[in-house]
Residue, then its C-alpha position, 0 to 999 in steps of 0.5 A: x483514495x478508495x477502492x471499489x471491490x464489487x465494480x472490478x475484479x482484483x489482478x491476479x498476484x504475481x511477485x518478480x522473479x528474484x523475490x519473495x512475498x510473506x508476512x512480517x513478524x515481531x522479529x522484523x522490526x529492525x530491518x522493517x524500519x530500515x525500509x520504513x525511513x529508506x521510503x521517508x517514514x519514520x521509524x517505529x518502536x518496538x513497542x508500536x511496531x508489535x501494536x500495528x502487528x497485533x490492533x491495526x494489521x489484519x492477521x497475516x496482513x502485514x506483507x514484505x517483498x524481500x530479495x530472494x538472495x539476499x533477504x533485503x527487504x524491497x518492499x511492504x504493504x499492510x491490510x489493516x482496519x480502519x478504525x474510524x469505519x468498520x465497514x472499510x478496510x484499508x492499504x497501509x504503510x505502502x513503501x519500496x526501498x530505493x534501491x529496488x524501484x522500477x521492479x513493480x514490487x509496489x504493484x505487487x505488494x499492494x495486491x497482496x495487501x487488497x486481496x488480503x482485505x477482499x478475502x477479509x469481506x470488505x468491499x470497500x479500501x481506503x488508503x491516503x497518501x501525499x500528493x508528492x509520491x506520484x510513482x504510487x499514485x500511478x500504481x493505485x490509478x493503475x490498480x482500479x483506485x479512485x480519487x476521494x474528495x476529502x475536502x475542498x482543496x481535493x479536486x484542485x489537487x487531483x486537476x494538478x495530478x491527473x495533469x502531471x499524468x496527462x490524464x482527464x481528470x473526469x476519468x478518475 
């Protein structure tokens, strides 16, 4: 998907009462893979972990919505540079526990990610995910993000989405 930042304004930022947003750090790792395979993404090492930190997220753009509390970590999302261009930016590694779904902690936590990556100059994000993972598809739809063709299989597959959503798929 990509996203546009000179054809709209980005939404302000606001985290749901009963949380908080900040940035991860290299001490982390153990409840951040915790989230990360809660969400169905493998764990990493402590090793990669520090590399996403230090050579793909943009400094201070690794963010955590954790429970005010308690201190669970409910959600992430990283503003990251996407090395094959540049000239783009990306929205990385977006994920939600289970457990804290429903809250709009996804909405909030990718906003932070792109108003990270719009202050860092880029105009223009990219973000790839599956087509299963319809709750963060409608979060990106609803975000101002738009469907990019990769290949040929993508205009039948955002024909079956849109439908999924009872959307036009021309309005995309």
């Amino acid at each position: 998907m990509r996203f546009f930042a000179d054809r709209c304004v980005l939404p302000g930022l606001a985290v749901p009462e009963g949380f908080r947003l900040r940035t991860l750090s290299a001490a982390d790792c153990a409840a951040y893979n915790a989230l990360r395979e809660s969400a169905g993404f493998g764990a990493f090492s402590g090793k990669d972990f520090q590399a996403y930190l230090e050579n793909n997220a943009l400094p201070g753009g690794s963010f955590l919505i954790e429970e005010a509390g308690t201190g669970r970590f409910a959600a992430s999302a990283g503003a990251e540079r996407y090395l094959a261009d540049p000239s783009f930016g990306v929205l990385g590694w977006v994920m939600c526990h289970p457990d804290f779904r429903g809250r709009h902690l996804g909405r909030a936590v990718c906003l932070a990610a792109m108003h990270r990556l719009s202050d860092a100059g880029y105009r223009t994000f990219t973000l790839l995910t599956d087509d299963f993972r319809l709750p963060a598809i409608r979060t990106y739809l609803k975000l101002g993000w738009h469907p990019y063709f990769s290949d040929e299989t993508m205009p039948d597959r955002w024909r079956a989405i849109a439908a999924r959503f009872q959307l036009d798929p021309d309005k995309l």
